[in-house]
TORPA-233071 format. One record per residue (C-alpha): residue in three letters; x, y, z. Coordinates in steps of 0.05 Angstrom, whole numbers, padded with zeros to 5 digits, always signed. Layout:
# residues N
ALAXYZ ...
END
This chain:
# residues 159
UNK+00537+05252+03424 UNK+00468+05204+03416 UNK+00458+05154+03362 UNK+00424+05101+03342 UNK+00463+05035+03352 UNK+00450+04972+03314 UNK+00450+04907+03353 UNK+00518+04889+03363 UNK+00551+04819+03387 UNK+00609+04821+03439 UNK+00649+04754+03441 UNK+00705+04738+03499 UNK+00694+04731+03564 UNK+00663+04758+03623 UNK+00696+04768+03690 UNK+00664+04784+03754 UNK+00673+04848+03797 UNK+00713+04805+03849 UNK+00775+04788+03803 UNK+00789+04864+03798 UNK+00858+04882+03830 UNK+00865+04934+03875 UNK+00891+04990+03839 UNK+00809+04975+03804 UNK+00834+04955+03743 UNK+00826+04885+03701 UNK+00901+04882+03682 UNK+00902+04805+03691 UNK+00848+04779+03663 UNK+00857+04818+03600 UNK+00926+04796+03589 UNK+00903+04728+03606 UNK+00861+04726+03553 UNK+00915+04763+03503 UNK+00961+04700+03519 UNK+00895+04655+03507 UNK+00902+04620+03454 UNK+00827+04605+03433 UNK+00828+04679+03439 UNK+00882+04700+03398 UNK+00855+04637+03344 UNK+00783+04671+03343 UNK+00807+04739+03327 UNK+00855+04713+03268 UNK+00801+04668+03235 UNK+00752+04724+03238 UNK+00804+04780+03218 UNK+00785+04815+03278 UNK+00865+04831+03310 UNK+00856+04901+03299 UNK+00802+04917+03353 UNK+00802+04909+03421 UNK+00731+04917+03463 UNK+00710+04919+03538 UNK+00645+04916+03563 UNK+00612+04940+03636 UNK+00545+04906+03642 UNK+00526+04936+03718 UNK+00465+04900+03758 UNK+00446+04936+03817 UNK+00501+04915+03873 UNK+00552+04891+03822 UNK+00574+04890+03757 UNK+00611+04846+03705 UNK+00677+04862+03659 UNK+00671+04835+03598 UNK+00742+04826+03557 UNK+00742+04809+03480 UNK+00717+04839+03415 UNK+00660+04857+03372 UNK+00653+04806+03326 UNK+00591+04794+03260 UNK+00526+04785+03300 UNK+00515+04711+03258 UNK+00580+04687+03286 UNK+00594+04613+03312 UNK+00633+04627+03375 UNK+00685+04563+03399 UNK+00686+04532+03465 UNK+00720+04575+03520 UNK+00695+04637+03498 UNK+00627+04665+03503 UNK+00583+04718+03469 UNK+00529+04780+03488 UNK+00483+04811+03446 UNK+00478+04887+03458 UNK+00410+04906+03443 UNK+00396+04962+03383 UNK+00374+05024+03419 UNK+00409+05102+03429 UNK+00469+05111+03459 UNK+00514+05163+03478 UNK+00585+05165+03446 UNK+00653+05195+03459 UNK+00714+05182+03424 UNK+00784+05193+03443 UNK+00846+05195+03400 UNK+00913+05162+03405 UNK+00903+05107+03452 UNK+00933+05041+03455 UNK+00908+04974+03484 UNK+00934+05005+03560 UNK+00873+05038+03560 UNK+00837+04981+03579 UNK+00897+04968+03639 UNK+00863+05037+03677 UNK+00827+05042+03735 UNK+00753+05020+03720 UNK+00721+05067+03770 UNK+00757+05123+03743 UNK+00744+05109+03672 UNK+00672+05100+03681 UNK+00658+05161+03720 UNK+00697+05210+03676 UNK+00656+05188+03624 UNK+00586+05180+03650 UNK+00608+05260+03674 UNK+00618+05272+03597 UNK+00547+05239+03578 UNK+00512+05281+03645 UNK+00546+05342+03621 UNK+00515+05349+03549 UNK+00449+05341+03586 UNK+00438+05276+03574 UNK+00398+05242+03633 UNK+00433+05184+03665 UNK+00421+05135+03719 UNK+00463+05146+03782 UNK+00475+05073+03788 UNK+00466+05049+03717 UNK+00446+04985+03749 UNK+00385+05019+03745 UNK+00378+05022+03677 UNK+00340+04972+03630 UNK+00410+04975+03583 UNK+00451+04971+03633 UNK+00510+04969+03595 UNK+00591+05014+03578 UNK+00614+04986+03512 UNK+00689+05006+03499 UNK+00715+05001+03430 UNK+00792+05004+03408 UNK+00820+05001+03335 UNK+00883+04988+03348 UNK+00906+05013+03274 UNK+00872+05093+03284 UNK+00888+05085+03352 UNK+00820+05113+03360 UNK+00768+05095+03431 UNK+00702+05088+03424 UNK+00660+05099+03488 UNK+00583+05081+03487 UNK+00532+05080+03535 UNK+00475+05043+03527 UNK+00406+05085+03542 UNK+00330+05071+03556 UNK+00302+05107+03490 UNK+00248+05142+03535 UNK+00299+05162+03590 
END
């Protein structure tokens, strides 16, 4: 469930805690930014339509959804949309079969605490607000061809 992860480069855009709806989810902004077309350009020059990635970076009152993709770390990244570096340090993974781009239409609180039970659960020490953390970060990773979800949290290597 722990590996290393390289430093990876998230590029779309980031939306604060505010703009999520009440059933907790961040239906609208990510079909706003499937309808964007800067977007939907990015991924096609960069032969990145096949994945789909969300990102939770949590500070310790709030947090911010990120909506977009992983993308080449070296990448040039056009107006409109932005880009975060994930640092390279462990993580813990899950992965889940046979989900579609929905999954990122769920309730966020939901999500993240079913997983962060799965990390807790193989005895790996977590944070109870992961605003805590140094890494504060839930990187969520869809290939939309094997249908298969990538879940990673992002840990302090001496936690």
């Amino acid at each position: 469930m722990k590996k290393l992860q390289k430093k990876v480069t998230f590029v779309g855009r980031p939306f604060p805690d505010q703009l999520m709806d009440e059933q907790k989810t961040f239906t609208e902004s990510n079909m706003a930014m499937e309808q964007d077309q800067t977007f939907l350009n990015f991924i096609a020059q960069n032969n990145l339509n096949n994945t789909r990635s969300s990102l939770v970076v949590f500070g310790p009152e709030n947090f911010m959804y990120w909506y977009g993709v992983i993308a080449p770390n070296e990448i040039g990244v056009p107006r409109g949309l932005m880009k975060f570096v994930l640092p390279e340090t462990q993580v813990a993974v899950e992965e889940k079969d046979n989900q579609n781009i929905s999954f990122f239409s769920q309730p966020l609180n939901i999500v993240i605490s079913q997983f962060l039970a799965t990390v807790a659960d193989t005895g790996i020490k977590i944070y109870q607000n992961p605003g805590d953390s140094l890494t504060p970060y839930v990187l969520q990773n869809l290939d939309l061809k094997t249908k298969k979800l990538t879940q990673e949290l992002y840990l302090e290597d001496d936690l």
